[in-house]
C-alpha positions as CSV (number, residue, x, y, z in Angstrom):
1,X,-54.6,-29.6,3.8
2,X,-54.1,-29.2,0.1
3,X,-54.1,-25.3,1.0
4,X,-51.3,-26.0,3.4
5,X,-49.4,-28.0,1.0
6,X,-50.2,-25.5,-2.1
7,X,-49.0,-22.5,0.3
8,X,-45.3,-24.1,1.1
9,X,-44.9,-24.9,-2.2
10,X,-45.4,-21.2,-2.9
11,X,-42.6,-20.5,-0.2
12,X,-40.1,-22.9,-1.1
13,X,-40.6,-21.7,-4.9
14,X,-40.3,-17.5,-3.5
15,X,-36.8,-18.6,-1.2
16,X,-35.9,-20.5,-5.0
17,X,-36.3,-17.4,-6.5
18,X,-34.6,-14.9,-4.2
19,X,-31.2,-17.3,-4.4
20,X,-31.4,-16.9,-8.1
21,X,-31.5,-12.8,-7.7
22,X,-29.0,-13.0,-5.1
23,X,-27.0,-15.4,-6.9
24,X,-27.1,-13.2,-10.1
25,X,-26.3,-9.5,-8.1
26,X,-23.3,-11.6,-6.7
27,X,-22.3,-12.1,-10.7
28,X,-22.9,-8.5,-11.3
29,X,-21.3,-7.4,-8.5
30,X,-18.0,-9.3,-9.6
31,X,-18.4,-7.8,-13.4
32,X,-18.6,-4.5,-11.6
33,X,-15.7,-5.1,-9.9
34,X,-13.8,-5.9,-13.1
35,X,-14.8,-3.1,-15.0
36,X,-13.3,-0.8,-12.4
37,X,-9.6,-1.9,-12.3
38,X,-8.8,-0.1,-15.8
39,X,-10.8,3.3,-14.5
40,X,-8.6,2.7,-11.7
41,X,-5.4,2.6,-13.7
42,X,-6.1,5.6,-16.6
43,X,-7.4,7.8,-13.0
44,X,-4.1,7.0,-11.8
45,X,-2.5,7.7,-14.8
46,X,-4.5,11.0,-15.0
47,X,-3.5,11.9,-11.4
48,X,0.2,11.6,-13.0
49,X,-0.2,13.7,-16.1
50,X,-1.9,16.4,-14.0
51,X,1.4,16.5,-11.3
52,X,3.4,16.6,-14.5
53,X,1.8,18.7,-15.9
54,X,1.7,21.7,-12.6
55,X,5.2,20.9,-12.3
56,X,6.1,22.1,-15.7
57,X,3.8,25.2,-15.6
58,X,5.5,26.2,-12.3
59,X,9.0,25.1,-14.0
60,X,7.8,28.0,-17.0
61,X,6.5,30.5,-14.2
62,X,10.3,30.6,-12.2
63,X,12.0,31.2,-15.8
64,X,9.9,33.8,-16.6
65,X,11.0,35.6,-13.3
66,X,14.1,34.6,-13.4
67,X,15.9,38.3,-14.2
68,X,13.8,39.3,-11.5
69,X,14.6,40.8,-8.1
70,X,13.0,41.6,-4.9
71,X,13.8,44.5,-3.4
72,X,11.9,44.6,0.2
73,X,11.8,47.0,3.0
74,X,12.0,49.9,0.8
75,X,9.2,53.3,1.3
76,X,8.8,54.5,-2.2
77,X,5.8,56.4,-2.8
78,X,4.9,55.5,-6.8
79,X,7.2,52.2,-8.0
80,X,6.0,48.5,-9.6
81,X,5.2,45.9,-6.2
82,X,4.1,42.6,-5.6
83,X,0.2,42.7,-6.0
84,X,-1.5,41.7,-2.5
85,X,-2.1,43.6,0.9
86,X,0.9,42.7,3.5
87,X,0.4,40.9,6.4
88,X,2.0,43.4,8.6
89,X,2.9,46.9,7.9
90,X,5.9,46.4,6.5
91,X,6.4,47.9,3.0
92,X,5.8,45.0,-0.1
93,X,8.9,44.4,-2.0
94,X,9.4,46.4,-5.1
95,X,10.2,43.8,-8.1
96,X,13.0,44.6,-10.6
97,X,13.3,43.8,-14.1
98,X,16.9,43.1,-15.8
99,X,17.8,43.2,-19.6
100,X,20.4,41.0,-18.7
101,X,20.7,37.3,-16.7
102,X,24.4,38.3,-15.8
103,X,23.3,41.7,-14.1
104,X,21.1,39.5,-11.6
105,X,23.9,37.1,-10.9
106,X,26.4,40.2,-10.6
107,X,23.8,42.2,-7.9
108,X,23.0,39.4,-6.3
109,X,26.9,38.1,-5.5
110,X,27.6,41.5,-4.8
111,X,24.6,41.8,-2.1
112,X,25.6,38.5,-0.3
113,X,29.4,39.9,-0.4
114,X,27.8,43.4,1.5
115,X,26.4,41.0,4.1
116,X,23.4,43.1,6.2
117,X,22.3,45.6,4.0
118,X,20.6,48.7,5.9
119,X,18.6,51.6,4.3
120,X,17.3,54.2,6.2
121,X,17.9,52.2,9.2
122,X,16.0,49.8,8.0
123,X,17.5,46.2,6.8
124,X,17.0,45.5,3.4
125,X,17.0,42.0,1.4
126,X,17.5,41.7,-2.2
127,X,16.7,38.0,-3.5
128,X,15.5,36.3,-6.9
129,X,11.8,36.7,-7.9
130,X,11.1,32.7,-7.4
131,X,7.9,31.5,-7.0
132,X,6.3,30.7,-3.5
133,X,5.4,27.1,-4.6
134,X,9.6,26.3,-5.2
135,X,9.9,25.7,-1.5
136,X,8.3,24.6,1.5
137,X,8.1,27.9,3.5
138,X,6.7,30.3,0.7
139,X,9.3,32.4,0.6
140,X,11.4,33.0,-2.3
141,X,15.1,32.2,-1.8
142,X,18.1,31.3,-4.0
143,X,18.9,28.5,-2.5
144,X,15.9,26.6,-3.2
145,X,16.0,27.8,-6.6
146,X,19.9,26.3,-7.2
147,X,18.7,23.3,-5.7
148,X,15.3,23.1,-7.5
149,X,17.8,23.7,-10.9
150,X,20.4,21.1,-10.1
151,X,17.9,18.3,-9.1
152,X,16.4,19.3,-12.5
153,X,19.3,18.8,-14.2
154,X,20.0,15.9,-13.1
155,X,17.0,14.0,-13.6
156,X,16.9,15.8,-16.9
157,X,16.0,13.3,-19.8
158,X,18.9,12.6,-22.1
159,X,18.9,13.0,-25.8
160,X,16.9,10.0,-27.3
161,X,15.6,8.2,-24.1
162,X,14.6,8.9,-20.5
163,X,15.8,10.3,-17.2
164,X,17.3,7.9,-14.8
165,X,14.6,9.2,-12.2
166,X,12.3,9.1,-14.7
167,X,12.6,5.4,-15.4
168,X,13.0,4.6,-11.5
169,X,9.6,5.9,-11.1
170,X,8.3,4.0,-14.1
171,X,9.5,0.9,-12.5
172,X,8.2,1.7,-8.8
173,X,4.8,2.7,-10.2
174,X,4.6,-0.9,-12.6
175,X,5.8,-3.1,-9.5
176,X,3.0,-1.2,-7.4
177,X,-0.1,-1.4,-9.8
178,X,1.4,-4.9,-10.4
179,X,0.8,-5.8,-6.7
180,X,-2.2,-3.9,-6.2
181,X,-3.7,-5.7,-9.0
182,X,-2.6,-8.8,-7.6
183,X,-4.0,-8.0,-3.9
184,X,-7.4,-7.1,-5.1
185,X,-7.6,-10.0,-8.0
186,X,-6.7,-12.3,-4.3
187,X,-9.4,-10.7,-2.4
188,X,-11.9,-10.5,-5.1
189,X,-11.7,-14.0,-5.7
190,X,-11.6,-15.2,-1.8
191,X,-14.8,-12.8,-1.6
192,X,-16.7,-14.6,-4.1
193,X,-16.0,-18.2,-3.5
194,X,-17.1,-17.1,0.4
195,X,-20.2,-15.6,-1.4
196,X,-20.8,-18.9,-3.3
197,X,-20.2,-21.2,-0.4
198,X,-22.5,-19.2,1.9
199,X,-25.0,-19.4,-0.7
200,X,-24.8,-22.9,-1.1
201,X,-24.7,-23.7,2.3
202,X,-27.9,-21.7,3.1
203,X,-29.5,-23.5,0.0
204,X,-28.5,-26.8,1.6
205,X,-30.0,-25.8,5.1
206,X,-33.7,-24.5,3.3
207,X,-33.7,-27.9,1.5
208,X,-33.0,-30.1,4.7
209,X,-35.6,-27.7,6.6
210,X,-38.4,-28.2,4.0
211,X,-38.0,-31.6,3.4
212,X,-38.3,-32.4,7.2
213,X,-40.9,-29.9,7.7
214,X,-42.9,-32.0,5.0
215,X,-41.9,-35.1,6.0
216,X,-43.3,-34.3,9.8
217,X,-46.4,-32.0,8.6
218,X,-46.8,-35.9,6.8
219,X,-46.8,-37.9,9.5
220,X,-48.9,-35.8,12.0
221,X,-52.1,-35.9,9.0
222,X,-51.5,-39.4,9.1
223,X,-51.7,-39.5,12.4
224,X,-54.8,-37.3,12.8
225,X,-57.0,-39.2,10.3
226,X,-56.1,-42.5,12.0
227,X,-57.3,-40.9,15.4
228,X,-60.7,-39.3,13.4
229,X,-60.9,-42.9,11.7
230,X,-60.8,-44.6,14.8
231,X,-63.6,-42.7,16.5
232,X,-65.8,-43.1,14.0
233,X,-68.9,-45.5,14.2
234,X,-68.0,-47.5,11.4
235,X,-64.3,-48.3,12.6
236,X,-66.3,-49.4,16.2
237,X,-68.7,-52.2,14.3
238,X,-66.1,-53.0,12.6
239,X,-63.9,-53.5,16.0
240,X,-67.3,-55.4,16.9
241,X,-67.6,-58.2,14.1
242,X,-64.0,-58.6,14.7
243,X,-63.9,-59.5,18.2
244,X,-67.6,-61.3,17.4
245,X,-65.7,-63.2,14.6
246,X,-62.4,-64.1,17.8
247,X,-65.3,-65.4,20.1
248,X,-67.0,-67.7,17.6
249,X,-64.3,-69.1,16.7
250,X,-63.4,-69.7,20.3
251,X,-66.5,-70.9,21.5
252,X,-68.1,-72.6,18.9
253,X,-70.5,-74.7,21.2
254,X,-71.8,-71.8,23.3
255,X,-75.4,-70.1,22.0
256,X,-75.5,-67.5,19.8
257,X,-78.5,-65.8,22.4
258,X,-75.9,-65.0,25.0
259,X,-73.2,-63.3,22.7
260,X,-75.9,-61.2,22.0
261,X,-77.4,-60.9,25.3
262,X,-73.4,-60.0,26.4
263,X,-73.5,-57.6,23.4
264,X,-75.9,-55.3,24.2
265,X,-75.1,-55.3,27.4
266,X,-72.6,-52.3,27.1
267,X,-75.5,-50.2,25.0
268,X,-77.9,-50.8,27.5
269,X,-75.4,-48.8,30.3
């Protein structure tokens, strides 16, 4: 019995000491979770500088080519291309460097003013040298470009402060991280008072079991050594002098000879 008793106070003292782990992760789970919302915001902020960042490298790259051309459709046997194999046989445009920015506006209005252009029966293009990345289809056009510029110029940032796009985004971005913090703060917190109450509630339930399971485990010993105490001899003579003692004093003016003639009648059988 007392290795019964010894072994469920070993239990109960194991089940105290997972809670207490589980109870701790749950605290370092949460500090975890705390920790993280700055590296969220600087990896956002990151994400930012890097767009910002591509977009100005790109920005540099188009002015570079700027007095550029593209001459394409064109069979010349020795002349300065585009680097690359073409995807069909069609001859790679021959690239053109101006002295001058006016010279490329003047060619190029004169070009649009010839309409189709034909060489060797052969239609021929001549457009800016613009980067693939300045509009969605890859290929380099003017109009892109004169829309890239005038969108650039007007969220250019004025002298002494910022663009008006600029601070639009600043705002959009604050409001967002603002509400993002605020949705996971809300969850985190729901998360861990759910966390907390399950504990507790489990806690609760392995009390409640325990103490009944001792309190029954109790009763059925108590029960068993009243059963082992009854079928012992001792507890019979005892049951003997008692009921001897109940017929005395009942019949005080019969022999003594015949109670125990009556008496060992039942050990003679």
């Amino acid at each position: 019995m007392n290795n019964v008793i010894k072994r469920i106070d070993e239990v109960a003292a194991s089940c105290d000491a997972i809670g207490f782990r589980q109870a701790e992760a749950e605290s370092r789970t949460s500090a975890l979770e705390d920790d993280m919302a700055p590296l969220q915001a600087r990896v956002n902020e990151l994400i930012k500088s890097n767009s910002e960042l591509a977009s100005q490298v790109l920005d540099l790259q188009a002015r570079s080519r700027r007095d550029n051309l593209c001459v394409s459709d064109i069979s010349i046997d020795r002349a300065h291309r585009t680097f690359g194999p073409a995807a069909d046989d069609r001859p790679r445009p021959v690239i053109i460097k101006f002295h001058r920015s006016r010279d490329v506006t003047t060619v190029l209005s004169a070009a649009k003013r010839a309409g189709d252009l034909q060489y060797e029966d052969r239609p021929l293009r001549i457009v800016p040298d613009i980067p693939p990345r300045c509009n969605s289809s890859g290929e380099a056009s003017p109009t892109s470009a004169w829309s890239s510029s005038r969108e650039k110029s007007r969220n250019k940032p004025k002298r002494g402060g910022e663009g008006a796009a600029q601070k639009r985004e600043k705002r959009e971005e604050a409001r967002r991280d603002t509400e993002t913090k605020a949705k996971r703060d809300t969850s985190a917190d729901r998360e861990r008072q759910q966390r907390r109450g399950a504990t507790r509630e489990r806690r609760e339930r392995r009390d409640d079991r325990s103490g009944d399971e001792r309190e029954e485990k109790t009763q059925r010993e108590r029960s068993r050594r009243k059963r082992q105490c009854e079928r012992t001899p001792r507890e019979k003579r005892r049951r003997a002098d008692k009921n001897r003692e109940a017929d005395d004093s009942a019949t005080d003016n019969e022999p003594r000879a015949e109670y125990r003639k009556t008496e060992k009648e039942p050990q003679s059988r």
